[in-house]
OpenMM code with the backbone's topology and positions (N, CA, C; nanometers):
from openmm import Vec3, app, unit

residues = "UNK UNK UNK UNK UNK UNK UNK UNK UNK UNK UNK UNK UNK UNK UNK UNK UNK UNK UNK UNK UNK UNK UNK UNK UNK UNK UNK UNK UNK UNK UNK UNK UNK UNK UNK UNK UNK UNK UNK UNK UNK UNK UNK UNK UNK UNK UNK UNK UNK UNK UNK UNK UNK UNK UNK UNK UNK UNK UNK UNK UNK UNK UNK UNK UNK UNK UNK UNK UNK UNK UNK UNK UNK UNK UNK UNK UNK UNK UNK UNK UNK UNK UNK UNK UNK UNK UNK UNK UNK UNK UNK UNK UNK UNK UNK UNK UNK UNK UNK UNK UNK UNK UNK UNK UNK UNK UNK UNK UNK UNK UNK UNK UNK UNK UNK UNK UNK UNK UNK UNK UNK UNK UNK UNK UNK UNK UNK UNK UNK UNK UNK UNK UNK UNK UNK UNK UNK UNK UNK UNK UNK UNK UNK UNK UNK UNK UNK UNK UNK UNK UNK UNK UNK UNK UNK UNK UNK UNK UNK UNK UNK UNK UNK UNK UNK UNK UNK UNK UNK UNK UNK UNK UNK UNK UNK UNK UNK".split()
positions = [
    Vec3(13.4692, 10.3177, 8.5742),
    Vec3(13.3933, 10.3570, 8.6919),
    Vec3(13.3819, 10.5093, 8.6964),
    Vec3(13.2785, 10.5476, 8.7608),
    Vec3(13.2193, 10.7368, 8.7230),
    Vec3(13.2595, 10.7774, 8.8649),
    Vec3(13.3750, 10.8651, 8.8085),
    Vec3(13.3835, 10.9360, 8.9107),
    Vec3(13.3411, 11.0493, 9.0522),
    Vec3(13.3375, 11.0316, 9.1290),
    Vec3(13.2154, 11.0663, 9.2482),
    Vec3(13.2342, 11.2436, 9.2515),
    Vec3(13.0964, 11.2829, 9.2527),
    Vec3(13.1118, 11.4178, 9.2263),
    Vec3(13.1133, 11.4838, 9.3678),
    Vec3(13.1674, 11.5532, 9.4419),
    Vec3(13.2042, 11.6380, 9.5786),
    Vec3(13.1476, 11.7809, 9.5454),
    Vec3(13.0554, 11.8202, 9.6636),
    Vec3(13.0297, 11.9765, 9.6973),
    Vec3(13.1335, 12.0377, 9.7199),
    Vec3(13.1357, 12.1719, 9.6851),
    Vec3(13.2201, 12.2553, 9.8181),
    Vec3(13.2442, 12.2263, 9.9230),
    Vec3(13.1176, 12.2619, 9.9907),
    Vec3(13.0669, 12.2164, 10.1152),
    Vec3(13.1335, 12.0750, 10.1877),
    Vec3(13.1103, 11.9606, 10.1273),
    Vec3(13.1766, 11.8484, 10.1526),
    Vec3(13.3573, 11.8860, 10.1487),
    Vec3(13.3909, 11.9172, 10.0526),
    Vec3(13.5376, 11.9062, 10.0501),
    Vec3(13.6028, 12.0516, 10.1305),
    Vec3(13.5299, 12.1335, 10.1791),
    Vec3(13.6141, 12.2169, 10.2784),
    Vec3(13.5509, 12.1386, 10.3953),
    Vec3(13.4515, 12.0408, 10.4386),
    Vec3(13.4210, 11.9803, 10.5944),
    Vec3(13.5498, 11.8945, 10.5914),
    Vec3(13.6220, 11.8479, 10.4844),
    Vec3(13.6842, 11.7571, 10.5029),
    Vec3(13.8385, 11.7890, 10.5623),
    Vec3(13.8798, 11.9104, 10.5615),
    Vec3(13.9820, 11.9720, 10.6260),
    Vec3(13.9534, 12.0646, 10.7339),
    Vec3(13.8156, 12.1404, 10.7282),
    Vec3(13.7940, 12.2463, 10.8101),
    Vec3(13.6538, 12.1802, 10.9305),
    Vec3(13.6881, 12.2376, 11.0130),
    Vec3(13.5396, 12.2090, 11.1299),
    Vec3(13.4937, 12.3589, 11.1130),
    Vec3(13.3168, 12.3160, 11.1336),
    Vec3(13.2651, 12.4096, 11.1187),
    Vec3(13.1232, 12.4317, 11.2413),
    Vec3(13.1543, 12.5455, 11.2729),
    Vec3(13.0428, 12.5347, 11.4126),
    Vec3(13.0160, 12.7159, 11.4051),
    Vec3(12.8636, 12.7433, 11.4271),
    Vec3(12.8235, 12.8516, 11.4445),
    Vec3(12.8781, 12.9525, 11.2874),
    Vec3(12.8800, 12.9142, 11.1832),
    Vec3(12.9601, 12.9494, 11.0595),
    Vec3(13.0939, 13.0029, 11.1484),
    Vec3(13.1427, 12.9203, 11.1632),
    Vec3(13.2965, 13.0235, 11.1452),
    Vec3(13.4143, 12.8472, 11.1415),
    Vec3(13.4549, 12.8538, 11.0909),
    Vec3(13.5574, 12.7626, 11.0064),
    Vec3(13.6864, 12.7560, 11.0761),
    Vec3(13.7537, 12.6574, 11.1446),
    Vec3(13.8832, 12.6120, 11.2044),
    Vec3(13.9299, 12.5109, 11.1559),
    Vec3(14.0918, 12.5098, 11.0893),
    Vec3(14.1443, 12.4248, 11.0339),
    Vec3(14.1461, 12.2946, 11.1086),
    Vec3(14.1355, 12.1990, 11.0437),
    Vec3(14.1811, 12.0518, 11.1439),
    Vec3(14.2687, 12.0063, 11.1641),
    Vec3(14.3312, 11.9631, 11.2466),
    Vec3(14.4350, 11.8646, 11.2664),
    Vec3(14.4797, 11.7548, 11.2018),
    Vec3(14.3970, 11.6516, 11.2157),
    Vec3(14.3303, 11.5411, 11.1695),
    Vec3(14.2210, 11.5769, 11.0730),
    Vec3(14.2679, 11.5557, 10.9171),
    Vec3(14.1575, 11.5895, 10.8294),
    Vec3(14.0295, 11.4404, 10.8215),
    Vec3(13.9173, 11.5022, 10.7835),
    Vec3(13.7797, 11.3901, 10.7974),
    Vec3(13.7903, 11.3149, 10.6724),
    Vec3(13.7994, 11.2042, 10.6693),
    Vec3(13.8344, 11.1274, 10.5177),
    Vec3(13.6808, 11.0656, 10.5632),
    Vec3(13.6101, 11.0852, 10.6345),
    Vec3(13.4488, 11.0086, 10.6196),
    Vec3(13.3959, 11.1201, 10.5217),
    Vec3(13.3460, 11.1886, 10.4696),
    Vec3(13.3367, 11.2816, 10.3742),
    Vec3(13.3570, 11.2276, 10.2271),
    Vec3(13.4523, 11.1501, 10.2531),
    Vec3(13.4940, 11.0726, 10.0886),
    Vec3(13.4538, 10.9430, 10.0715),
    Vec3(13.4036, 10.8594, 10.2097),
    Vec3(13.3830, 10.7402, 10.1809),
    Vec3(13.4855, 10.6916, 10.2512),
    Vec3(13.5675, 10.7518, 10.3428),
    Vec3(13.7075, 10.6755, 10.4167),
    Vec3(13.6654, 10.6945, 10.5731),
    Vec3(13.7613, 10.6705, 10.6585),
    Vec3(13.7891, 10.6371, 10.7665),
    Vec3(13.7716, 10.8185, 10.8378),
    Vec3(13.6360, 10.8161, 10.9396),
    Vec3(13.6343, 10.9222, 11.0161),
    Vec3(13.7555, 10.9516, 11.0898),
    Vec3(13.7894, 11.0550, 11.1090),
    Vec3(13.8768, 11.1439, 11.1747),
    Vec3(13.8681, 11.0845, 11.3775),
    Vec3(13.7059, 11.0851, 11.4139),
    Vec3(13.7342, 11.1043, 11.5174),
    Vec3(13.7592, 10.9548, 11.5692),
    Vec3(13.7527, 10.8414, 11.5071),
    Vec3(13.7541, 10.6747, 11.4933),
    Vec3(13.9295, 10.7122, 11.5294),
    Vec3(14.0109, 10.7908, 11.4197),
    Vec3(14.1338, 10.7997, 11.4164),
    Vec3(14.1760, 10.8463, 11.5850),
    Vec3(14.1022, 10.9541, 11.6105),
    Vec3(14.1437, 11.0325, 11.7091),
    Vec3(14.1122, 10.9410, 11.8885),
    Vec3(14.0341, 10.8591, 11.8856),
    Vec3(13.9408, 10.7239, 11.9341),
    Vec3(14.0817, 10.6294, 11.9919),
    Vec3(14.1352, 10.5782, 11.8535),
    Vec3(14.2269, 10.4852, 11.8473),
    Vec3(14.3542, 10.5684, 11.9534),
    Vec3(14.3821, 10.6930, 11.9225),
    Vec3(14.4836, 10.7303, 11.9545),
    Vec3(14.4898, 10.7351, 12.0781),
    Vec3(14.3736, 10.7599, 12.1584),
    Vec3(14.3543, 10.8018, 12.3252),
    Vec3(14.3944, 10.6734, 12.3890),
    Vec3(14.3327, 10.5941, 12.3078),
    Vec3(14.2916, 10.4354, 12.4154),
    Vec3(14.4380, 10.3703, 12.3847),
    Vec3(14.5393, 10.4315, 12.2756),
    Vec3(14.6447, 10.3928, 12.2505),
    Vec3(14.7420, 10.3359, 12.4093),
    Vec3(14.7663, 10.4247, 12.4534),
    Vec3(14.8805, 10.3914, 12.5944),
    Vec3(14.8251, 10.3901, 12.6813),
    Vec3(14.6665, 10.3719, 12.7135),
    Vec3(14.5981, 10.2696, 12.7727),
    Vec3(14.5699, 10.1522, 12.7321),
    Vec3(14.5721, 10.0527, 12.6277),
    Vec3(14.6461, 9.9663, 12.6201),
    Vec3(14.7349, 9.8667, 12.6788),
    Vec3(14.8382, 10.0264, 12.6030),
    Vec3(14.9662, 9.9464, 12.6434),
    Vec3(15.0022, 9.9649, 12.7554),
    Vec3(14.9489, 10.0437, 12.8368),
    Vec3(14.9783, 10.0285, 13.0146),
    Vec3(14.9337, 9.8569, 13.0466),
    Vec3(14.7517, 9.8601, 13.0263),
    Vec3(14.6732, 9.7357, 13.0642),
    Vec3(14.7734, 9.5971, 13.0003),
    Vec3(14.8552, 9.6069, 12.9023),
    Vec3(14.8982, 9.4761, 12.8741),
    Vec3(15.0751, 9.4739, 12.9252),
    Vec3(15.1129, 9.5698, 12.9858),
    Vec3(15.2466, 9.5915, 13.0233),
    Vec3(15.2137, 9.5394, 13.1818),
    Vec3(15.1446, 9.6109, 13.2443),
    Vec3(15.0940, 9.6408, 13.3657),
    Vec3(15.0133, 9.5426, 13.4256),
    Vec3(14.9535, 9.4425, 13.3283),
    Vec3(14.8301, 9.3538, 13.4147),
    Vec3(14.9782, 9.2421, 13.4836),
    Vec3(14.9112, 9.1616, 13.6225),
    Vec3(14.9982, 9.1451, 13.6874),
    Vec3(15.0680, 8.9770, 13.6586),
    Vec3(15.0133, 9.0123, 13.5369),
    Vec3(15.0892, 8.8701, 13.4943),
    Vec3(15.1688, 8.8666, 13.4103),
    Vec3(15.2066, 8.9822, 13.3352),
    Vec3(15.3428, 9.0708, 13.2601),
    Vec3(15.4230, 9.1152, 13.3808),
    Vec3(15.4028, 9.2167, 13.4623),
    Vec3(15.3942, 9.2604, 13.5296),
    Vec3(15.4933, 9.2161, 13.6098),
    Vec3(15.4757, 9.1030, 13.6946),
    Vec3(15.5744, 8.9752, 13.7710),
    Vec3(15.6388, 8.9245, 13.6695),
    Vec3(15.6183, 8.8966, 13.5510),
    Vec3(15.8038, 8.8680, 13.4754),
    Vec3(15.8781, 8.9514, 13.4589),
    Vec3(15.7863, 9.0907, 13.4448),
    Vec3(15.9397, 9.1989, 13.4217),
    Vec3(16.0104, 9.2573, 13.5132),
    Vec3(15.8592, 9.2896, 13.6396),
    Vec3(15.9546, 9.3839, 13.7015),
    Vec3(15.9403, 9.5131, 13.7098),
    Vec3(15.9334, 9.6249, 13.7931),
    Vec3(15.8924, 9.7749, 13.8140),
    Vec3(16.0225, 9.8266, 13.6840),
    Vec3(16.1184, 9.7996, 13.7243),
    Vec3(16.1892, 9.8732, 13.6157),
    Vec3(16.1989, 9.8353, 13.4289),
    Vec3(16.1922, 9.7170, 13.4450),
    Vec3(16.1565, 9.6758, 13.2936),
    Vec3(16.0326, 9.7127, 13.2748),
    Vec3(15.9543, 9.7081, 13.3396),
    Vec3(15.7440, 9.7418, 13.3283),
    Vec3(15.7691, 9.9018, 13.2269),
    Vec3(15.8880, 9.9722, 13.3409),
    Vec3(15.8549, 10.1211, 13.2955),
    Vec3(15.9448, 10.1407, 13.1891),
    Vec3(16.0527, 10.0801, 13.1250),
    Vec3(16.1263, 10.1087, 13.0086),
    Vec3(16.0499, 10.0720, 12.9152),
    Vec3(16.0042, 9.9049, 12.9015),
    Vec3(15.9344, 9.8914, 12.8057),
    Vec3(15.8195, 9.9592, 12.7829),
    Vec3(15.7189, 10.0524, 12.8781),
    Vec3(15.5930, 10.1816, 12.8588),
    Vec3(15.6920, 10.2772, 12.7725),
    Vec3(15.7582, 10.3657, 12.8503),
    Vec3(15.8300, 10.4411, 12.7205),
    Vec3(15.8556, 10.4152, 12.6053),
    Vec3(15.8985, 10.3086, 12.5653),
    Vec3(15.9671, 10.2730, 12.4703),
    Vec3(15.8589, 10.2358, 12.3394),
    Vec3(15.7550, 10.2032, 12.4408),
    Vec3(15.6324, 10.1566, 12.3483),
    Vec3(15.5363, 10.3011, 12.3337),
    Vec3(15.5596, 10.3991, 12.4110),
    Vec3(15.4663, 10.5167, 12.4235),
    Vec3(15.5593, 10.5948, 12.3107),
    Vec3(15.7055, 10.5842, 12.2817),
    Vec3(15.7638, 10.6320, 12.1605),
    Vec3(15.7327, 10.5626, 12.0485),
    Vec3(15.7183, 10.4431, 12.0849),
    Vec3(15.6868, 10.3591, 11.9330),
    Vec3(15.5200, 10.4652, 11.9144),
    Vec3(15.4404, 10.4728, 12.0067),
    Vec3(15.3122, 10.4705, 11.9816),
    Vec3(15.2719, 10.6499, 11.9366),
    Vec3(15.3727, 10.7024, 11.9590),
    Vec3(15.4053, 10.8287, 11.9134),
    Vec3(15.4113, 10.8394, 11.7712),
    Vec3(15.4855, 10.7631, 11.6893),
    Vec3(15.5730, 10.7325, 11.5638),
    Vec3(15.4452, 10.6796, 11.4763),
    Vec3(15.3431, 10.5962, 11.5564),
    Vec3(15.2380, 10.5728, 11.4801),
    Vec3(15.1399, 10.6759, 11.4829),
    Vec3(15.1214, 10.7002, 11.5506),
    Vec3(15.0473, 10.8468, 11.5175),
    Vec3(15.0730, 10.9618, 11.4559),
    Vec3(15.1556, 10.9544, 11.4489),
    Vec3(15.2630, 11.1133, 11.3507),
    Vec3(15.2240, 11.0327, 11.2167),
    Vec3(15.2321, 10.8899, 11.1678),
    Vec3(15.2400, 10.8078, 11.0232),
    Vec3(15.0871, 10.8188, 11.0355),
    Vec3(15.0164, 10.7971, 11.0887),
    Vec3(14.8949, 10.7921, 11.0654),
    Vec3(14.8152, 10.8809, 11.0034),
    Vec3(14.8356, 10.9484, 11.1297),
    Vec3(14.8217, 11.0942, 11.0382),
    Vec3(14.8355, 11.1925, 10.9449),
    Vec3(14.9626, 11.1540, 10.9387),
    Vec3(15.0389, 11.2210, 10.8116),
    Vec3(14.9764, 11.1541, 10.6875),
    Vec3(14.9505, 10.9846, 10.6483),
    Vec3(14.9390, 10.9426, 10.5429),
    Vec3(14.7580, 10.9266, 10.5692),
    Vec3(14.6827, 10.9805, 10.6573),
    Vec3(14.5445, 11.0138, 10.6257),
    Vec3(14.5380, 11.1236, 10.5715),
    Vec3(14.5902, 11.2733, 10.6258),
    Vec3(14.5969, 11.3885, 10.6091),
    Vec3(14.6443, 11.3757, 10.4014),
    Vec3(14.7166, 11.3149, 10.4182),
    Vec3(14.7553, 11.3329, 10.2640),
    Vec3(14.6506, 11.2118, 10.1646),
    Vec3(14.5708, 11.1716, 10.2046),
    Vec3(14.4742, 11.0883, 10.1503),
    Vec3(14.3733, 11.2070, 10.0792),
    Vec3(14.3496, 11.2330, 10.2202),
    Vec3(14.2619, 11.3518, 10.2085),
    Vec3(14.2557, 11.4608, 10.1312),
    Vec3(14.3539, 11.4859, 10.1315),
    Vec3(14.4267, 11.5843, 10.0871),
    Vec3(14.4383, 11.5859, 9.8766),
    Vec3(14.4740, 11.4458, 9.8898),
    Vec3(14.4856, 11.4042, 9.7603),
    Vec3(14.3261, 11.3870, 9.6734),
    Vec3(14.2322, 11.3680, 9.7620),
    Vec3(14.0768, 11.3822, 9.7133),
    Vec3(14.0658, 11.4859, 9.7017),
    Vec3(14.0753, 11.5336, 9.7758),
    Vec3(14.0069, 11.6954, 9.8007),
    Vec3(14.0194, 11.8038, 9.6767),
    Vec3(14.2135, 11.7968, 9.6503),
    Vec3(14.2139, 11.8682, 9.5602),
    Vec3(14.1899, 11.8199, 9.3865),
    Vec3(14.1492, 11.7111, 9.4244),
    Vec3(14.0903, 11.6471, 9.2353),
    Vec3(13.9550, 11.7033, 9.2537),
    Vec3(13.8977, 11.7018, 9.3768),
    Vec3(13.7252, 11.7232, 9.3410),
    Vec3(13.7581, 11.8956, 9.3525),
    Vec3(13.8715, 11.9708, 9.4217),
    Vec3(13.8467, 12.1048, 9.4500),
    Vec3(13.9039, 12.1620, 9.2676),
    Vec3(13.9882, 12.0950, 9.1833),
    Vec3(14.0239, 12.1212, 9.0997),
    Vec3(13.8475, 12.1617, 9.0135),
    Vec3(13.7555, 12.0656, 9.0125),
    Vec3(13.6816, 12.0749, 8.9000),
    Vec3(13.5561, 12.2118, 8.9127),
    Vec3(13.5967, 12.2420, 9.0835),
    Vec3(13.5233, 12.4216, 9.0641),
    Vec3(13.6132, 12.4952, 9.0904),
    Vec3(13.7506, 12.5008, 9.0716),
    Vec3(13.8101, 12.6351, 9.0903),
    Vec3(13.9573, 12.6131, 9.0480),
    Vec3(13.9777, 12.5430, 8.8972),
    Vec3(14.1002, 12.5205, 8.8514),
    Vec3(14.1872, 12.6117, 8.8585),
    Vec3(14.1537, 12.7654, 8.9004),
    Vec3(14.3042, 12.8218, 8.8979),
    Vec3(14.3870, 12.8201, 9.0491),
    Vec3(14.2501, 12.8092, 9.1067),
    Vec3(14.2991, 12.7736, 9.2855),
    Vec3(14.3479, 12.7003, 9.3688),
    Vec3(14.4762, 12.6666, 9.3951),
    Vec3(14.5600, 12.5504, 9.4714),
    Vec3(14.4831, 12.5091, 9.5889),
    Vec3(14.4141, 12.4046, 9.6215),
    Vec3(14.4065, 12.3684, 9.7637),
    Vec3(14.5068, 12.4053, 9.8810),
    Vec3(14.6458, 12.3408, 9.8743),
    Vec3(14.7320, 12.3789, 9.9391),
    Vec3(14.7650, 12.5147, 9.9814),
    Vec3(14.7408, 12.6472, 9.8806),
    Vec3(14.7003, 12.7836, 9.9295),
    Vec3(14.5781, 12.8118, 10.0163),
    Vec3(14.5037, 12.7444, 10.0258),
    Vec3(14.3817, 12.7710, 10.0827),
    Vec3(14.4556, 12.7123, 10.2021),
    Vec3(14.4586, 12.6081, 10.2537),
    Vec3(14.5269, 12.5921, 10.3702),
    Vec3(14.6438, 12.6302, 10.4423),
    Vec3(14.7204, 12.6790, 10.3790),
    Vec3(14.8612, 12.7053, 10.3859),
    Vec3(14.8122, 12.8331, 10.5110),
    Vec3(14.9222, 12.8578, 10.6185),
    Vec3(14.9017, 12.9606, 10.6848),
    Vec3(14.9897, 13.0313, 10.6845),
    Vec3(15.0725, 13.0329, 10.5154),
    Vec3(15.1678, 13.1593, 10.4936),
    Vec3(15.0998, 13.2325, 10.4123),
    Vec3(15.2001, 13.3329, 10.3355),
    Vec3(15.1303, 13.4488, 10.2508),
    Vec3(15.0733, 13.3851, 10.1359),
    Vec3(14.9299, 13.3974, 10.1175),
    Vec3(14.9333, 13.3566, 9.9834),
    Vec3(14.8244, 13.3932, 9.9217),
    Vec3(14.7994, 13.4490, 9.8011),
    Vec3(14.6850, 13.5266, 9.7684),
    Vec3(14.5474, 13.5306, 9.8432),
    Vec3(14.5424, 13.4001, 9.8702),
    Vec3(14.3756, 13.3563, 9.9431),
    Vec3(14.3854, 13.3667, 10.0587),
    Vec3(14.4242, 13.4000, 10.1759),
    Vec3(14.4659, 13.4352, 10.3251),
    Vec3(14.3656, 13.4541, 10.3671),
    Vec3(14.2597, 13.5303, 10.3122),
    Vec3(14.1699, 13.5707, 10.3458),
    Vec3(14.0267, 13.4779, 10.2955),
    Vec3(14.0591, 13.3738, 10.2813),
    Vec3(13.9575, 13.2593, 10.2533),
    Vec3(13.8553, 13.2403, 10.3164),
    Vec3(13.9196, 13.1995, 10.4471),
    Vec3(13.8659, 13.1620, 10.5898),
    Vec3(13.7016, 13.3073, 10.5632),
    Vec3(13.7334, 13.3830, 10.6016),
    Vec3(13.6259, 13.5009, 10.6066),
    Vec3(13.5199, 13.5164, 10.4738),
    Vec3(13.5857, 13.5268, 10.3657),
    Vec3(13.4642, 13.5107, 10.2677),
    Vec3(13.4010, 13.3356, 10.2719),
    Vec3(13.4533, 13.2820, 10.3600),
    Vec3(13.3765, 13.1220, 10.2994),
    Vec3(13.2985, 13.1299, 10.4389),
    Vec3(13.2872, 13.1958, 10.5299),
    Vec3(13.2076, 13.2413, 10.6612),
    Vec3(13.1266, 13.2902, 10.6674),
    Vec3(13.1733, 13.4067, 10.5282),
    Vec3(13.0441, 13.5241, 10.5238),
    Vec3(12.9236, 13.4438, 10.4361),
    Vec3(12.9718, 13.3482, 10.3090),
    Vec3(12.9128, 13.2921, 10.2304),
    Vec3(12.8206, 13.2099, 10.2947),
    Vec3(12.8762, 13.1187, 10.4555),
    Vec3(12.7697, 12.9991, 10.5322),
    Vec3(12.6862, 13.1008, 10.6159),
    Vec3(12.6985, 13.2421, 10.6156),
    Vec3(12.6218, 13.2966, 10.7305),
    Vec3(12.5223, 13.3590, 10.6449),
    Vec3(12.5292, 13.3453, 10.5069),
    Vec3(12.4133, 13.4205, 10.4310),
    Vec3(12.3581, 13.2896, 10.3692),
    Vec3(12.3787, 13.1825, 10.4031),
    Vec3(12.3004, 13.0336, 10.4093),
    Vec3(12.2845, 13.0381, 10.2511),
    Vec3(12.4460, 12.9971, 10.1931),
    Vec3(12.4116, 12.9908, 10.0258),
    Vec3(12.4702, 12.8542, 10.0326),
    Vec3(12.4442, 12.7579, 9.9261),
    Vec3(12.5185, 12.6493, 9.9057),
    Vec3(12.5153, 12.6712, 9.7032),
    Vec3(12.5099, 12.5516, 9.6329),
    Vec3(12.5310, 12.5102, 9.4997),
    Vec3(12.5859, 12.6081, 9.4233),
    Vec3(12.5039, 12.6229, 9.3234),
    Vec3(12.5758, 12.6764, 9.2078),
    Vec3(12.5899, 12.8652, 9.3009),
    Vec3(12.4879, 12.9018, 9.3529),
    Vec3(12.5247, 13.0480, 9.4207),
    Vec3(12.6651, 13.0520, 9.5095),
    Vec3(12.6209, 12.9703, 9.6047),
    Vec3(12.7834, 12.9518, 9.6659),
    Vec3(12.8982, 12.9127, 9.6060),
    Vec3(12.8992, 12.8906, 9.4805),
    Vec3(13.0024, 12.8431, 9.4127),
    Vec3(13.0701, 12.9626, 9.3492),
    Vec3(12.9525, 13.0253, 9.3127),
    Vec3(12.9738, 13.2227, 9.2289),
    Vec3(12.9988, 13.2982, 9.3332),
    Vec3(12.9866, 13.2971, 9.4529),
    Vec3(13.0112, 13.4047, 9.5651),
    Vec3(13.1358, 13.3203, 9.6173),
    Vec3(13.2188, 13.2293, 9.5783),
    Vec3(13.3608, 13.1909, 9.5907),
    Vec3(13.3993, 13.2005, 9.5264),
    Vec3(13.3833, 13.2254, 9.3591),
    Vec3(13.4804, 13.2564, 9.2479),
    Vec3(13.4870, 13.4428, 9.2530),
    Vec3(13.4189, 13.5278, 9.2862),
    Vec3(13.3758, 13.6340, 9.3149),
    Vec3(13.4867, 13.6120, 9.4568),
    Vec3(13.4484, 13.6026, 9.4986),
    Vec3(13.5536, 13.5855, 9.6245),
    Vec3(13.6928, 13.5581, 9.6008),
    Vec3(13.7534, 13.4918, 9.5422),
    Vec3(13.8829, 13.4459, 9.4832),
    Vec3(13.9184, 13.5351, 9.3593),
    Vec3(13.8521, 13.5913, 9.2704),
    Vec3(13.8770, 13.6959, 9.1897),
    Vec3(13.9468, 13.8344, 9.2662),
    Vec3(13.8486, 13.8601, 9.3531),
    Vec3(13.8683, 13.9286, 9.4932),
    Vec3(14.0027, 13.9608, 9.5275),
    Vec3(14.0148, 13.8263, 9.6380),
    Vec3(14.1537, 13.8024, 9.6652),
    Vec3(14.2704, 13.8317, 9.5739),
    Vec3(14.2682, 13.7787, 9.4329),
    Vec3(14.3528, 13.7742, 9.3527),
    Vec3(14.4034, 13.9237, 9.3078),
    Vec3(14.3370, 14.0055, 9.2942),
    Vec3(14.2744, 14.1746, 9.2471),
    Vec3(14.3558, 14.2419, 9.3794),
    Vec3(14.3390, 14.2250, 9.5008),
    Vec3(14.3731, 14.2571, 9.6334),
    Vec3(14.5676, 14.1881, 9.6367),
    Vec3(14.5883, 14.1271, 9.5778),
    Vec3(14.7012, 14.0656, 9.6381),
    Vec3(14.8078, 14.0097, 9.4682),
    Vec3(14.7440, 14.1558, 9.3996),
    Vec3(14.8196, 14.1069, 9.2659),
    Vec3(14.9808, 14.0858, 9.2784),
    Vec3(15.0545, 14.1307, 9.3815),
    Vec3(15.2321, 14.1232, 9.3789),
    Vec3(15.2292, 13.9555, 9.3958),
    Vec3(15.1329, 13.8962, 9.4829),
    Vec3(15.1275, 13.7488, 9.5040),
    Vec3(15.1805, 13.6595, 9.3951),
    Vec3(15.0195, 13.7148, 9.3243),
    Vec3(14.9952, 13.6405, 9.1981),
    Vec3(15.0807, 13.6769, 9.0766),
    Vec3(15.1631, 13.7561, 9.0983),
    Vec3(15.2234, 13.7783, 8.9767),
    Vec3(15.3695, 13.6684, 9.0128),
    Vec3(15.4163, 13.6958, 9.1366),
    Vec3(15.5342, 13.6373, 9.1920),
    Vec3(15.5139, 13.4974, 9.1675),
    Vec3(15.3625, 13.4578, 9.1941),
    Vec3(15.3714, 13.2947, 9.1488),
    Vec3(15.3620, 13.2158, 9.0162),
    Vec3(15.3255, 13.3228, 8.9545),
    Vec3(15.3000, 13.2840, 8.7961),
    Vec3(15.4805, 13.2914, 8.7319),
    Vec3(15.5237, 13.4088, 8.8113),
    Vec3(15.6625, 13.3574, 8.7814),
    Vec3(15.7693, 13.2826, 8.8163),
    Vec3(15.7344, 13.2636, 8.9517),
    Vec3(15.8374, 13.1618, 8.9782),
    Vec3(15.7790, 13.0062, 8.8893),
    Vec3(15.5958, 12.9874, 8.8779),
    Vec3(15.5965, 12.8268, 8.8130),
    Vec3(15.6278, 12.8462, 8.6779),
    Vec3(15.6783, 12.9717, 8.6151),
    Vec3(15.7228, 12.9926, 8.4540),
    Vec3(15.8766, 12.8889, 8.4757),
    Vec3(15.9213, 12.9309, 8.5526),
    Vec3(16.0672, 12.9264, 8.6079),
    Vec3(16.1230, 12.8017, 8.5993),
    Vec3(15.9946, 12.7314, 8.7281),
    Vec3(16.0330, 12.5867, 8.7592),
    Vec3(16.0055, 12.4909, 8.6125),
    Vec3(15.8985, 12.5597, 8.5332),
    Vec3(15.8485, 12.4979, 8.4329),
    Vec3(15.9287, 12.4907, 8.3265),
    Vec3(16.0252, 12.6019, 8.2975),
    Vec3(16.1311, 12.6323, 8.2019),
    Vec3(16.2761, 12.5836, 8.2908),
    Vec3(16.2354, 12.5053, 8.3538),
    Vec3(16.4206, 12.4523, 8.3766),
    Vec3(16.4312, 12.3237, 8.3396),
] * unit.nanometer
topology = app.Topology()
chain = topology.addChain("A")
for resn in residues:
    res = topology.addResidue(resn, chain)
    for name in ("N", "CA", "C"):
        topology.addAtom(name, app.Element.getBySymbol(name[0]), res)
């Protein structure tokens, strides 16, 4: 089976929201982008979550077997359970996503970690966010936008050589043990 080819464009919508060009990380990454399950379907499920479970704790025919004080232990108890699913949910969409993203982000910019691009510690590309802003506000996409991000990441790299040197040695490191 031929593997599905991803834009730029597509695979930064799929972590980043984008409105008026300017780019904010997501919470909830968009796996509709890949052919998976929209973000806001996810985000949908989550609201109507402990409304629910109020309506089936609470309707008055639960309700009269348990009791005001059992009614309200078992809501907590289920609003923690319903907590626990949402933290898993998320977590194992986010890393779905995550896991596409960087096979299709590998095949335009193999020296560039996805996980640096997102990461909001030090890391050569910090400054991502702004050249991939300046790039949607001068309305480039394909193969141009692809050269005004390697140009851009050359950039970065040139700007933040103690980075890049520190990381090439510590993966010598991990690689040689």
């Amino acid at each position: 089976m031929q593997e599905k080819q991803y834009s730029i464009q597509t695979i930064a919508e799929s972590v980043f929201k984008e409105k008026n060009n300017k780019i904010k990380k997501r919470l909830i990454y968009d796996n509709s982008k890949f052919g998976g399950l929209s973000s806001k379907w996810i985000k949908l499920a989550f609201f109507i979550l402990p409304f629910a479970m109020y309506a089936a704790i609470f309707n008055p025919a639960s309700f009269k077997e348990l009791g005001i004080a059992q009614a309200i232990v078992f809501y907590i108890i289920l609003l923690v359970f319903a907590m626990q699913i949402i933290v898993a949910v998320s977590y194992f969409n986010n890393k779905k996503v995550l896991k596409t993203a960087t096979e299709a982000w590998e095949k335009y910019f193999p020296g560039v970690e996805m996980k640096m691009i997102l990461s909001s510690g030090a890391t050569p590309y910090k400054d991502f966010k702004t050249h991939y802003e300046k790039a949607l506000s001068d309305g480039l996409d394909g193969e141009v936008f692809k050269e005004r991000m390697t140009q851009a990441f050359n950039q970065m790299e040139d700007d933040n050589t103690h980075l890049v040197e520190a990381m090439k040695r510590d993966k010598e490191k991990r690689e040689g043990k």
